[in-house]
Kinemage of the C-alpha trace (Angstrom):
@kinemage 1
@onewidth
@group {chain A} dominant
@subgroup {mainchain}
@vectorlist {calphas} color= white
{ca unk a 1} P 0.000 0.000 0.000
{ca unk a 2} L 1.202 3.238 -0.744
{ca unk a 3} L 2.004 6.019 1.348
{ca unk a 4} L -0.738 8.144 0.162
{ca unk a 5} L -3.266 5.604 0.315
{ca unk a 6} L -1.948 5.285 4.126
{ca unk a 7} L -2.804 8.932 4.743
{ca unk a 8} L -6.211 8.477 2.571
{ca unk a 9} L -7.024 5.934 5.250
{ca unk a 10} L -5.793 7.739 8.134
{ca unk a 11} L -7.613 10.327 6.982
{ca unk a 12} L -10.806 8.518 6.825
{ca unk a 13} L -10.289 7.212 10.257
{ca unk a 14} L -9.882 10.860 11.624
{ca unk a 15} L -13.028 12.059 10.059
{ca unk a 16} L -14.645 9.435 11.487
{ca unk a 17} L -13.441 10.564 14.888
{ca unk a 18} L -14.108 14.253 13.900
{ca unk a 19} L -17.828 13.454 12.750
{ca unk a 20} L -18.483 11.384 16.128
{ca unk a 21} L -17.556 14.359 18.093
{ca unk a 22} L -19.416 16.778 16.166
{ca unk a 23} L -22.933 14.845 16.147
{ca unk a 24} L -22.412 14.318 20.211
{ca unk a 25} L -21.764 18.046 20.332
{ca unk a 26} L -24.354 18.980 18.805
{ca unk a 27} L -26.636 16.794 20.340
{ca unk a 28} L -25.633 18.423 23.595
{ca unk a 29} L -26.541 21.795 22.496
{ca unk a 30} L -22.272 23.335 22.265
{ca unk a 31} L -22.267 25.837 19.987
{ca unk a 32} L -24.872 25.481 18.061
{ca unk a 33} L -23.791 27.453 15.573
{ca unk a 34} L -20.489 26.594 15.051
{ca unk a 35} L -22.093 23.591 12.312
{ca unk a 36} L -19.563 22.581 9.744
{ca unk a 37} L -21.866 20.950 7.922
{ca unk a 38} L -24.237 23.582 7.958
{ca unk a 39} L -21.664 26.171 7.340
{ca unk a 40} L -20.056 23.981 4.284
{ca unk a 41} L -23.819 23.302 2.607
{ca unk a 42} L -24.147 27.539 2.978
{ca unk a 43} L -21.257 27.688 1.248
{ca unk a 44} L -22.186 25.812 -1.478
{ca unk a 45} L -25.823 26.632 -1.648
{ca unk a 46} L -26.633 22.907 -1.393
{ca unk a 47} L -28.035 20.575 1.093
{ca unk a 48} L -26.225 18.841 4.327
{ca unk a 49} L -25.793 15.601 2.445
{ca unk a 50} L -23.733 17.187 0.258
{ca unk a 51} L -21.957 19.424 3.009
{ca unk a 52} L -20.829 16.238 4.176
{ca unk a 53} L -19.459 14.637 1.453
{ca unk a 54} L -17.778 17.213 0.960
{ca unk a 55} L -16.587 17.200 4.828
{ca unk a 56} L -15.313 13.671 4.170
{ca unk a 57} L -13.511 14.707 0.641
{ca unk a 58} L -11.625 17.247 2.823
{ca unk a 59} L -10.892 14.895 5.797
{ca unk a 60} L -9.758 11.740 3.424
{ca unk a 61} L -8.569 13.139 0.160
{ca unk a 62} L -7.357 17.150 1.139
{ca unk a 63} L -5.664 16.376 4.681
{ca unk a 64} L -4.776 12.692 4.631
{ca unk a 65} L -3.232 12.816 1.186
{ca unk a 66} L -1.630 16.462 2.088
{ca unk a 67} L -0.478 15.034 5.413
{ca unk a 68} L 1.450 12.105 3.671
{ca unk a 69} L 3.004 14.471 1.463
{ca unk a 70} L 3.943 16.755 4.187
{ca unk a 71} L 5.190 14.076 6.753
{ca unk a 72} L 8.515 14.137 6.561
{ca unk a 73} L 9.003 18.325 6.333
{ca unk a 74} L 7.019 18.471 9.659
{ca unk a 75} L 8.306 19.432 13.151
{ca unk a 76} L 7.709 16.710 15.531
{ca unk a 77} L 9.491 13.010 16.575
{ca unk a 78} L 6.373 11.425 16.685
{ca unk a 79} L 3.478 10.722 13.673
{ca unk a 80} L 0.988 11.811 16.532
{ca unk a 81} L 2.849 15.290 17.567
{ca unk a 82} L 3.171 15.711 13.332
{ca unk a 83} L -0.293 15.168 12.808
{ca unk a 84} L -1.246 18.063 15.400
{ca unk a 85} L 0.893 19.969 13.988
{ca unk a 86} L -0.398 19.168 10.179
{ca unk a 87} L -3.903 19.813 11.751
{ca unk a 88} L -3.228 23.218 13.642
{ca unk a 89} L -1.545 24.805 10.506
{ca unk a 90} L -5.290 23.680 8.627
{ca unk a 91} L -6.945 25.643 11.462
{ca unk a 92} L -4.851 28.575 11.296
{ca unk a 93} L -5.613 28.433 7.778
{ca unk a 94} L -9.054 28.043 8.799
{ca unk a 95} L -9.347 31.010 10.658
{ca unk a 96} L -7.768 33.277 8.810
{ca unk a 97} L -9.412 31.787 4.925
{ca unk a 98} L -12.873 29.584 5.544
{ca unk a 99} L -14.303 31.238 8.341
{ca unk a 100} L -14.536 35.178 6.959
{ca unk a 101} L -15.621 33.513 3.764
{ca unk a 102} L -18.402 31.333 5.457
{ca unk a 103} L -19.462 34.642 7.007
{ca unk a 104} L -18.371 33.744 10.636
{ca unk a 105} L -15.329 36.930 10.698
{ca unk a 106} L -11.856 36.327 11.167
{ca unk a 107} L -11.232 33.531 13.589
{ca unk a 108} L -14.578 32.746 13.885
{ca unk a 109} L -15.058 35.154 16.554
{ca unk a 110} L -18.809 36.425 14.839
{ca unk a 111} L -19.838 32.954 16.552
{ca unk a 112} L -18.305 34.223 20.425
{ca unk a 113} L -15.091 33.591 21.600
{ca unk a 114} L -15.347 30.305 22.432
{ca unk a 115} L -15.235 29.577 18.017
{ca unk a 116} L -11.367 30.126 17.998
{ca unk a 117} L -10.934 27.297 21.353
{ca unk a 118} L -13.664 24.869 19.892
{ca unk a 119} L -12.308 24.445 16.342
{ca unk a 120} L -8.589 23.941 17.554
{ca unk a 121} L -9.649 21.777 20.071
{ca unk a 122} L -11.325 19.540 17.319
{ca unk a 123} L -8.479 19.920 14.961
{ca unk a 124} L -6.387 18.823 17.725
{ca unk a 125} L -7.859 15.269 17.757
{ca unk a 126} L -8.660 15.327 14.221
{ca unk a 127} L -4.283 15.585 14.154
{ca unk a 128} L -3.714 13.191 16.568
{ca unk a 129} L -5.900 10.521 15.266
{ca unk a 130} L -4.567 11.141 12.058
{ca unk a 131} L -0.852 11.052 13.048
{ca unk a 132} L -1.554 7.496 15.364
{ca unk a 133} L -3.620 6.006 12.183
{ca unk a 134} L -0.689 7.129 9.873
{ca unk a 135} L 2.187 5.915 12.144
{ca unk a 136} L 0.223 2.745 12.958
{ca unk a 137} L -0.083 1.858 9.242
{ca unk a 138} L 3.545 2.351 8.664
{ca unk a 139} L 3.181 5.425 6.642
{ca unk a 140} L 6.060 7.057 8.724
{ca unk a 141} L 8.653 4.586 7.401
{ca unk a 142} L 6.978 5.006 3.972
{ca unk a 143} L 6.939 8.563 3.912
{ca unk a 144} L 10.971 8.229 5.153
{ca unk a 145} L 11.316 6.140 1.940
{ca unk a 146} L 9.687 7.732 -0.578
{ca unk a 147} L 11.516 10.997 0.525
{ca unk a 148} L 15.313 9.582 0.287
């Protein structure tokens, strides 16, 4: 298997987590309106099926793929601690592209200040499940190969 098809499934595996977390969250009434699925169906001017396909495409095919790519060039002697990394550089990004565009202001902070803490809290386990998944698969050794 190759490397990228390692971070497809790791990926996968961390948008699985991600989802999990966002349903329970929203079933307890946090934030309701900090919705990426919502927010990504807005976007798009289609409905939340689609806003989460599209969720998935990012999670599996945007950051897994981009994370295999990137593994070697990041900071970190762990695939967990690189994968955190990987994923707080997509929230900065985030912050600072998808959220003014989505309407929400810079960092999120139309939605309250708590936007800015919520979103790098879940892109902090989205990393770290991601980086374990990755590492676990071998994709670390395979990344270190394809790179020499």
């Amino acid at each position: 298997m190759g490397t990228a098809s390692k971070g497809m499934i790791a990926g996968f595996a961390a948008t699985i987590v991600l989802s999990i977390i966002m349903i329970a969250k929203g079933m307890m009434g946090l934030m309701p309106e900090l919705n990426v699925i919502s927010m990504l169906s807005a976007m798009m001017h289609t409905k939340p099926v689609i806003g989460w396909a599209v969720h998935f495409m990012i999670g599996v095919i945007g950051w897994g793929v981009g994370f295999a790519a990137v593994f070697n060039g990041l900071p970190g002697n762990s695939s967990v601690m690189k994968g955190i990394g990987f994923a707080v550089a997509a929230w900065l990004m985030m912050m600072l592209v998808v959220m003014p565009i989505a309407g929400a202001g810079l960092f999120g902070l139309n939605m309250g200040m708590m936007a800015p803490a919520m979103t790098l809290m879940l892109h902090a386990i989205f990393g770290a499940v991601l980086g374990l998944v990755f590492g676990r698969l071998g994709g670390a050794a395979a990344a270190a190969v394809t790179a020499e």
